[in-house]
N, C-alpha and C positions, 0 to 999 in steps of 0.2 A: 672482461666486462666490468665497465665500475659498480661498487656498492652503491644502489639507490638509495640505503639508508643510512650511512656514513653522511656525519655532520662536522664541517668544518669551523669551531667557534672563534676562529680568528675572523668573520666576516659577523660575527652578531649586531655588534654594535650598529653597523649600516642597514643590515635585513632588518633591526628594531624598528630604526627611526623609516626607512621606507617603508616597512607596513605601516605605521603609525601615517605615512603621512597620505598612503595610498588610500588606507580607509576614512581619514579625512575627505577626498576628495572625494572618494564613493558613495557616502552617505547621503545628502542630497540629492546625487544622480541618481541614485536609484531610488530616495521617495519621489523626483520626479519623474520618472521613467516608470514607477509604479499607479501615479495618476494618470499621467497621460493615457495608459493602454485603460483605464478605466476601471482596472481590478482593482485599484486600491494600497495607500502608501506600505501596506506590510506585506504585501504582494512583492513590492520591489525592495524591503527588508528582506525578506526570503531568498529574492535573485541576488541581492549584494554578499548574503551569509553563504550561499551556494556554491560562487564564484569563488569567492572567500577559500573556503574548501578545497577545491579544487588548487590554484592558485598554490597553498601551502603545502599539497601531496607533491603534483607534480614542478614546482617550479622553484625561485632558488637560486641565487650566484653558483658560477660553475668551481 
């Protein structure tokens, strides 16, 4: 079974700039995705840091 928490640092440089560019693109989507449902833009702050989370535990170049 592989180590889940073995980090490979020859792929940083790309993991960097894709997070960077994924939460570019997150940010808006989710204050608007936070107005629409009508709860409110840190509402969908919340859901974007959540995701976020998640995202970084589980996933990852192989």
């Amino acid at each position: 079974m592989k180590n889940v928490f073995a980090f490979d640092f020859s792929n940083i440089k790309g993991d960097f700039f894709g997070g960077i560019t994924a939460g570019i693109v997150a940010l808006p989507l989710a204050l608007a995705f936070g107005e629409q449902t009508e709860l409110g833009a840190i509402a969908g702050l919340y859901g974007a840091i959540a995701i976020g989370v998640f995202a970084a535990l589980f996933g990852g170049t192989p």
